[in-house]
C-alpha positions as a printed Julia matrix, in Angstrom:
170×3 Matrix{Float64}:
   0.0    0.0      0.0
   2.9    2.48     0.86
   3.96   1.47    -2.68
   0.42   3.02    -4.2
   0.88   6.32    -1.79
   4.67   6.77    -3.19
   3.51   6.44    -6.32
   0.46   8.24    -6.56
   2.63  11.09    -4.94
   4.62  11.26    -7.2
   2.08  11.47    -9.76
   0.12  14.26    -8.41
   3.45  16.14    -8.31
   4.09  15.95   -11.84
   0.54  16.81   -12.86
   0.68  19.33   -10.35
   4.12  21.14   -10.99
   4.1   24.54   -12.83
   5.75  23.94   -15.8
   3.3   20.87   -16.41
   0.48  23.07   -17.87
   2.7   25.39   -19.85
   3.89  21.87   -21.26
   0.4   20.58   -22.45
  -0.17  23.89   -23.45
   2.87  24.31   -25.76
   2.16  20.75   -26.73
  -1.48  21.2    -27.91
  -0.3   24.18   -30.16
   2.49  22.39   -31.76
  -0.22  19.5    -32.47
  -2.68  21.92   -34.03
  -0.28  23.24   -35.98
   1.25  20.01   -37.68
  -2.37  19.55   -37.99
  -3.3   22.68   -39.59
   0.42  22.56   -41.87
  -0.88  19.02   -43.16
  -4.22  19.92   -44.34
  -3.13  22.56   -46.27
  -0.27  20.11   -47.71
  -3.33  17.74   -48.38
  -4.81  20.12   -50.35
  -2.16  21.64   -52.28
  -1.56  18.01   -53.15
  -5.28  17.59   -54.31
  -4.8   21.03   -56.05
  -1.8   20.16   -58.31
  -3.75  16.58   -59.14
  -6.53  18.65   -60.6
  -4.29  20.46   -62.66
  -1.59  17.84   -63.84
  -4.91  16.04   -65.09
  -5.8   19.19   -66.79
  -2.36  18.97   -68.56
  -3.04  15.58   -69.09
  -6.53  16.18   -70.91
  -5.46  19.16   -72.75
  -2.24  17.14   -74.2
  -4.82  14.36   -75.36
  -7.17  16.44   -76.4
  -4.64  17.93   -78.27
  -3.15  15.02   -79.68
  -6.98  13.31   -80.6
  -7.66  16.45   -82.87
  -4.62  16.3    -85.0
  -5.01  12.45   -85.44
  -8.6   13.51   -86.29
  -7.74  15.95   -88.36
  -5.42  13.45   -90.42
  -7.89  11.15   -90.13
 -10.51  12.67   -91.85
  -7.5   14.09   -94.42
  -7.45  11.01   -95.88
 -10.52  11.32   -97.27
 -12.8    8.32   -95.82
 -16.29  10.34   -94.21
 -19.02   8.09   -93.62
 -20.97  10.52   -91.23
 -25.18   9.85   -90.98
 -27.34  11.81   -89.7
 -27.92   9.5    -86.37
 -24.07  10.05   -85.85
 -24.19  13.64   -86.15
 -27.2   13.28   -83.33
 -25.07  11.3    -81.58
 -22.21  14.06   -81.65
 -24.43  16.7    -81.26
 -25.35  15.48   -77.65
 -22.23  13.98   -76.56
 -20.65  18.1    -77.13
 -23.63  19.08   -75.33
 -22.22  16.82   -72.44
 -18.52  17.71   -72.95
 -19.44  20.95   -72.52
 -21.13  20.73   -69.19
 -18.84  18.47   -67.86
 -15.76  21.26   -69.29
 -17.43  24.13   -67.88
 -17.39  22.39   -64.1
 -14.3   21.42   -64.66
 -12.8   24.96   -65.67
 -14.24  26.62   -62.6
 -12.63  24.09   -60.52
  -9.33  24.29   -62.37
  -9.36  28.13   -61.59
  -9.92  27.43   -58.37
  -7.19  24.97   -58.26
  -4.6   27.33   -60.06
  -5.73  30.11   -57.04
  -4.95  27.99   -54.52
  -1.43  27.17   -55.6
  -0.85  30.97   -56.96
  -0.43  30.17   -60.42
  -2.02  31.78   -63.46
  -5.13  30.78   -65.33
  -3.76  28.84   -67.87
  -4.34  29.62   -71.8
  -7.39  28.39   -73.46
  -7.32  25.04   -76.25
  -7.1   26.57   -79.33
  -9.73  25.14   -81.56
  -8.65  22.52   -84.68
 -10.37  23.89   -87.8
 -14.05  22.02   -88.08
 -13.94  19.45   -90.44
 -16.4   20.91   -93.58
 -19.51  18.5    -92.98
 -22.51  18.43   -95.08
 -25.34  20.59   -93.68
 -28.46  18.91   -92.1
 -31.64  21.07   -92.24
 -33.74  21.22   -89.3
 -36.42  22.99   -91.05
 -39.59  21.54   -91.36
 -40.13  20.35   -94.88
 -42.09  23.29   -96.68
 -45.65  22.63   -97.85
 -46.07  21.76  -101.44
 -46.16  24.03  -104.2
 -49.27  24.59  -106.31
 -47.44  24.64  -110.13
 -49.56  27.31  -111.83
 -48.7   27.34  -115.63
 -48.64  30.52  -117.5
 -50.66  31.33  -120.36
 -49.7   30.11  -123.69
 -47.27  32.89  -124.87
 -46.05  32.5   -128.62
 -42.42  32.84  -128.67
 -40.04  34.38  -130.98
 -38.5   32.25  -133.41
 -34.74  32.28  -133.41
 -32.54  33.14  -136.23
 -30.79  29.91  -137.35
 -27.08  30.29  -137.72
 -26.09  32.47  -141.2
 -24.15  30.42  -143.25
 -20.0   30.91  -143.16
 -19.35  33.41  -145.88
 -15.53  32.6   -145.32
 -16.67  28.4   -146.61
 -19.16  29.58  -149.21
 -16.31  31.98  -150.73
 -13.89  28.77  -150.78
 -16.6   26.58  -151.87
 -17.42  29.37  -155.13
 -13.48  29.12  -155.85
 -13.26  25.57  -155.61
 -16.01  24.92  -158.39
């Protein structure tokens, strides 16, 4: 039991001394701090992932449209009308999906200090036949005109330079 007493003496004193507090005190600072230091780390890390896959889509994006462009320079276009639907709403989805994407790239870029980076510049569109929309018009009514008596044309006057050689000839 005396063992317990010394030891729970000794104990109190520690937790008890002056210094003790300023200890936990310093130590619970320090902790937030590492804390705090990582986080941000964290999410500088997340921050330059976000834009290296930027890169990464810009440099294949990049590289797609000049194998499309060769592509379609060597002269094979079977394009329908059910593709061009088809790649009418897939842009429609690229360009939703971009648009989220650039707003969270910018905010990316801000949070490591770097500059907005330049935009894609666009490949020349590849000259595709043009689809009307339009609704078909309504039919025509043909309305004839009136019989109109045309002018008889001149047939051709004879060569004078033949007929001269002709004269000589005979």
């Amino acid at each position: 039991m005396d063992k317990i007493k010394e030891q729970a003496n000794q104990v109190s004193q520690l937790v008890f001394a002056s210094d003790t507090g300023e200890l936990y005190k310093k130590t619970f600072i320090r902790t937030w701090e590492i804390l705090k230091e990582t986080g941000i780390l964290l999410w500088l890390v997340i921050c330059l992932t976000f834009v290296g896959a930027e890169w990464f889509y810009r440099s294949s994006v990049g590289l797609g449209r000049n194998v499309r462009v060769w592509y379609n320079g060597l002269g094979e276009k079977t394009e329908k009308s059910e593709a061009q639907s088809a790649a009418s709403t897939g842009q429609a989805v690229l360009d939703t999906v971009q648009s989220g994407a650039t707003y969270l790239l910018s905010q990316a870029r801000k949070q490591l200090g770097l500059k907005d980076s330049e935009p894609l510049p666009t490949a020349p569109a590849p000259s595709q036949p043009a689809v009307d929309s339009s609704p078909p018009a309504p039919a025509a009514v043909k309305v004839e005109p009136a019989a109109v008596a045309e002018p008889e044309l001149e047939s051709d006057p004879p060569d004078l330079d033949q007929s001269d050689e002709d004269d000589a000839n005979a």
